[in-house]
Structure formats: structure tokens, C-alpha cells
C-alpha positions in Angstrom: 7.7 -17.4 -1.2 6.3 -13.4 -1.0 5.1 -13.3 2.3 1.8 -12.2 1.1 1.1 -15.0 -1.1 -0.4 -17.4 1.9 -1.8 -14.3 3.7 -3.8 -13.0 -0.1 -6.3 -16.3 1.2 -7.6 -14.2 4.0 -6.9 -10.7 3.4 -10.3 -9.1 1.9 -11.9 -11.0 4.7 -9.6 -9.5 7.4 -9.7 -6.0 5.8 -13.8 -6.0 5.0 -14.2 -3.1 7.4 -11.6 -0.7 5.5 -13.2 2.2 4.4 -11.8 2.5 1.0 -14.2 4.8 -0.7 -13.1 7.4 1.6 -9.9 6.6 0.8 -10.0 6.9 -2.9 -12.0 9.9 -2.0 -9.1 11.3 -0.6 -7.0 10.3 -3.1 -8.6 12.4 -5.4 -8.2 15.2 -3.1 -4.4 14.5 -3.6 -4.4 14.3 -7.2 -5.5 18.3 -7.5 -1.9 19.4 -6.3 -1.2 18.7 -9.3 -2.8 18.3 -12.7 -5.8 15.9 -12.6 -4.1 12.4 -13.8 -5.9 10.0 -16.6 -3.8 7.2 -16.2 -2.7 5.8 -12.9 0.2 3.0 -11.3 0.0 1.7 -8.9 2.8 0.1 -6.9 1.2 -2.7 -4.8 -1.9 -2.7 -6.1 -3.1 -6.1 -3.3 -6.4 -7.2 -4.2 -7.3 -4.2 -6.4 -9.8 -2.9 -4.3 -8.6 0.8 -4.4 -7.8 0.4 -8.4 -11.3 -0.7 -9.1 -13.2 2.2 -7.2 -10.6 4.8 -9.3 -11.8 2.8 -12.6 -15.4 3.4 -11.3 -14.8 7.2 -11.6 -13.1 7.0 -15.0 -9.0 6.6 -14.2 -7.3 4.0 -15.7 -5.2 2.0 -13.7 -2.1 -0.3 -14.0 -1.8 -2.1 -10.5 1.1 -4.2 -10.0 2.0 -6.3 -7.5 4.9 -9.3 -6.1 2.7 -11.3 -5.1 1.1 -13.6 -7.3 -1.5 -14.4 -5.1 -2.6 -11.2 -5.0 -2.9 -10.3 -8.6 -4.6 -13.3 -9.5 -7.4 -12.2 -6.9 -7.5 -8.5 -8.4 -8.1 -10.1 -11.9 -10.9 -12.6 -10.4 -12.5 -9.4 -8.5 -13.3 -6.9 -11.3 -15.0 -10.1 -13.5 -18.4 -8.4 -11.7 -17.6 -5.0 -12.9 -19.5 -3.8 -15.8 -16.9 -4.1 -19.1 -16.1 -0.3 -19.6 -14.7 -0.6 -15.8 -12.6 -3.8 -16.6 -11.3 -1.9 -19.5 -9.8 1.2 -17.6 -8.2 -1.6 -15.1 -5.0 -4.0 -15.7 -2.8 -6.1 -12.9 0.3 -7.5 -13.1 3.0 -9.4 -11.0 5.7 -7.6 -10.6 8.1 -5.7 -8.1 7.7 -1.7 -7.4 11.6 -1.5 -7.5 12.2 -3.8 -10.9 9.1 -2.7 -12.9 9.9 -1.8 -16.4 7.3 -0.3 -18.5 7.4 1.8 -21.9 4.1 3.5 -20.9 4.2 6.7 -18.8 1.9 7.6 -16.4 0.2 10.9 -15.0 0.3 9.7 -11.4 2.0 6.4 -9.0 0.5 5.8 -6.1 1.6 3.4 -3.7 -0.6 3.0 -0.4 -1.1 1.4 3.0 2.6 1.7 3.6 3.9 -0.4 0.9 6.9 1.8 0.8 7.6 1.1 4.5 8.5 -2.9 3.0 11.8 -0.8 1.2 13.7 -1.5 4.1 17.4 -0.8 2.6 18.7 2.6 1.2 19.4 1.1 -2.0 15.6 -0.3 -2.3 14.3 3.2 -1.2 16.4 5.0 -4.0 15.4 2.0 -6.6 11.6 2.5 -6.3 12.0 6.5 -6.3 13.9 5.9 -9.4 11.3 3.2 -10.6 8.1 5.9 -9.8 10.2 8.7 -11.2 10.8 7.0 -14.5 7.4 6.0 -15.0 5.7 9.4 -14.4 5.2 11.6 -17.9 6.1 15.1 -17.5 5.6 16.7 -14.0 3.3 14.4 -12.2 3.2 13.4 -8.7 4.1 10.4 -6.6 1.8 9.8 -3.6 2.8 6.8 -1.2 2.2 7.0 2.6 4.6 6.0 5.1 4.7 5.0 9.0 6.2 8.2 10.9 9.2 8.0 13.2 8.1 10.3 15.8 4.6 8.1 16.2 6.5 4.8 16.1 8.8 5.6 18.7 6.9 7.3 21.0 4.4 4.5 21.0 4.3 1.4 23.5 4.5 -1.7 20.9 1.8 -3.7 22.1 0.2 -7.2 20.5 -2.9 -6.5 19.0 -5.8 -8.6 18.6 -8.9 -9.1 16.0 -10.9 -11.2 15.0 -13.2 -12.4 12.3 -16.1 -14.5 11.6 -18.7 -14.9 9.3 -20.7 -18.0 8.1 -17.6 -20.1 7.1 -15.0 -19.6 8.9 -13.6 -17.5 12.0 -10.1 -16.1 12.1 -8.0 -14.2 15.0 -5.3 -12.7 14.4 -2.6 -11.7 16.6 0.3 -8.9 15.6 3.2 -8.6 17.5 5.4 -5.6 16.3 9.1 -5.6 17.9 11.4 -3.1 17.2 14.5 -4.6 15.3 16.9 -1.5 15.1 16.3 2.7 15.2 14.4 2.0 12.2 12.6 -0.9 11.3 10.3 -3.2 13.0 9.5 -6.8 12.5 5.5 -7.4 12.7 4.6 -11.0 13.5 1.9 -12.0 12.5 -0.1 -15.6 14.0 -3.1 -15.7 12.4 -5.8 -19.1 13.5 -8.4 -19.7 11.2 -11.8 -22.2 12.1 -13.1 -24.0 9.1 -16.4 -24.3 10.7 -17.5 -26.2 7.9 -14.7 -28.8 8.4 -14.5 -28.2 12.1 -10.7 -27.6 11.4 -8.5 -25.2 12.2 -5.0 -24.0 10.5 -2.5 -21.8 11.0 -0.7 -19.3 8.9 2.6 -17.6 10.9 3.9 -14.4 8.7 6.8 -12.3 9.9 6.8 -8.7 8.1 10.1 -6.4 8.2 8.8 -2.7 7.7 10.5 0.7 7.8 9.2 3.7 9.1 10.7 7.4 8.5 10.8 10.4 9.1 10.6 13.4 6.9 14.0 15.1 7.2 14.9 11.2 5.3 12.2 11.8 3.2 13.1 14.9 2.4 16.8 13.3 1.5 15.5 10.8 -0.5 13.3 12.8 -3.0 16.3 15.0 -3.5 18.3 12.2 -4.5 16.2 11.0 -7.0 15.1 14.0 -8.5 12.1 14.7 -6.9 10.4 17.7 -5.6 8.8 17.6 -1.8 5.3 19.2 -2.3 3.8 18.0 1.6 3.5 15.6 4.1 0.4 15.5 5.9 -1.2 13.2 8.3 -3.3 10.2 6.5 -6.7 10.9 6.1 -7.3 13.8 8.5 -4.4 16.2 6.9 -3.2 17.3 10.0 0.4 18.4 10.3 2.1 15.1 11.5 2.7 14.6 15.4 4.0 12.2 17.4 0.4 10.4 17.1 0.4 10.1 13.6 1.4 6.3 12.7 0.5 7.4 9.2 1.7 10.4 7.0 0.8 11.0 3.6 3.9 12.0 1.4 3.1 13.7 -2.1 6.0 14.3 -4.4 6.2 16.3 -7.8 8.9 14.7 -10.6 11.3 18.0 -11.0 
């Protein structure tokens, strides 16, 4: 089973403070490196959330995802959009490295670290490739990724949140643990109150993530025939430190 499928139940909830208008916003920002893109894909698209507010300014998106889960609540979530939105939006199941398409697209994007889940070389090169031969002419590949430096320099803590509304509360604990010089396993326990049952339940998720830094980056984009065009930190476009857990990477097909 994908990992995310159980976790898809919850995740709006548990992610209903992200600010992803700013987000797209900055996206945009992104997309005038290079020329302004029509059509977009997205590699791990979740819930759809950042697809939809790109339809909403006139992009048309093609979000993918692997888990089913996922994509079936993207397609339930733009039913409230007015119809000329729906129309600029389409989801699908599917893999970022296996993806097979005979449209081309201006622009991938592939955000909040979904690239950190290629955790092998060979998975790396495979959704480069996949991006690379999905993007007409010279467009750009924006993805973000969690940066080395930041990681290691960082004490690993457990985090804690929680969430409650009407319905239900949940708390979630994450417990990352560093597994080798470059991945972590996140573990996730996540208890979730029923309050109108009175019941609670249990979801236990355990998430294998990558993080990099640029000189592999760098490595990788050669490989595949990319072009490095910047790395900066998320959001803030700061040059990346040791306390930036999230960089920005943009790439330009050569």
C-alpha cells in the first residue's frame, strides 16, 4: 500500500494552516526565469490544492500522483470550482519516475519535497529523465529539496501538533532518525478522537526521505541533461545556509 494512501484521510485537515497562496505566488515568481509556461505537471500533485489555485490564474495543470487516495480527493475537491477552472485542471495516478505522456509541457513542478521520497540514484536519474522528457523545448523543472547542511547540523527532535475541530481531534507525533549520511526515516504516530463516536484510532506511517546537497544536485542535472539555473532558500530566496531545511532548485532542459 503507498504510504500516503491511509494518511490522504487526514491530510487537508493536518495541513489547513499552509499558506499555499503564497506559495503559488511564489511559484509564479519562479516561472519568469524562464518563459511564462501555459501548461503545467505536476509530479505529486497530493490533494490538488496548489494545482487548483494555478487553474484559478489561468495555467492548466496535469497533477499526478501514486497515491490513489490522493487523486481521488483532488478530483472530489475542484467539483466546487466554477467549470472553466475544472477545465484547465486534470489528476491522475501515477508515479513521477514511470509517467508516460505524449503531451509536452512548458513547466514540471514537483513540491514540498516530493523529490526527497527518490531515495536511490537510479530513482533520482529516472524522474530527471521523466521531467526532462515531458518538458517542450527549453522549459524549466522546479522541485525543492531538504538541504544537507540544514539536516545535519540540526538536533532531530520529535515534533508534536495537534488538531481539532468540531469532529474530530488528531495529534500527531514525527520522529525523524537519521538512517545513513543521507536519508532519514520520519515516523510518523498519528491518534485521531472521533468525538462523535467517542473512538479513537491510530494510523503509524514510516516515511524514508532523502535530502541533498547541491554539489549532488549539481551532478544529477548534468547527467540528465539539464542546465542548473539556482538554488535558493524556499520562500525567502535567501542563499541556502545551514538553517535552510528547504531549498528551491530550478532547472532549465539544455
Amino acid at each position: 500500500m503507498n504510504i500516503f494512501n491511509e494518511y490522504s484521510k487526514y491530510y487537508d485537515f493536518i495541513y489547513s494552516d499552509k499558506d499555499y497562496d503564497s506559495e503559488t505566488d511564489y511559484l509564479e515568481t519562479l516561472f519568469e526565469l524562464n518563459t511564462k509556461p501555459k501548461n503545467i505537471l505536476e509530479f505529486g500533485c497530493g490533494t490538488g490544492i496548489h494545482a487548483s489555485i494555478l487553474a484559478k490564474k489561468k495555467y492548466n495543470v496535469h497533477g499526478i500522483d501514486s497515491s490513489s487516495d490522493m487523486v481521488r480527493i483532488a478530483k472530489n475537491n475542484i467539483s466546487a470550482l466554477p467549470k472553466q477552472t475544472q477545465k484547465r485542471l486534470t489528476f491522475e495516478c501515477a508515479d513521477a519516475c514511470n509517467f508516460k505522456s505524449n503531451k509536452l509541457y512548458d513547466t514540471v513542478i514537483s513540491i514540498f519535497h516530493v523529490f526527497c521520497y527518490q531515495t536511490t540514484n537510479q530513482d533520482i536519474e529516472k524522474m530527471l529523465k521523466n521531467a526532462y522528457n515531458h518538458i517542450q523545448g527549453n522549459g524549466i523543472f522546479i522541485f525543492d529539496i531538504w538541504f544537507t547542511p540544514a539536516i545535519l547540523s540540526s538536533s532531530l527532535d520529535i515534533r508534536y501538533k495537534s488538531f481539532e475541530n468540531n469532529d474530530v481531534l488528531i495529534k500527531r507525533y514525527s520522529r525523524p532518525e537519521l538512517r545513513n549520511n543521507n536519508t532519514l526515516d520520519i515516523h510518523y504516530d498519528i491518534h485521531i478522537l472521533n468525538k462523535i463516536k467517542n473512538s479513537w484510532s491510530f494510523v503509524n506511517e514510516t516515511h524514508n526521505v532523502r535530502f541533498f546537497g547541491l554539489p549532488e544536485i549539481e551532478y544529477f542535472a548534468e547527467k540528465t541533461g539539464f542546465k542548473f539555473i539556482c538554488s535558493e532558500e524556499w520562500i525567502t530566496r535567501k542563499v541556502p545556509s545551514s538553517k535552510s531545511w528547504s531549498v528551491t532548485i530550478v532547472l532549465k532542459k539544455a
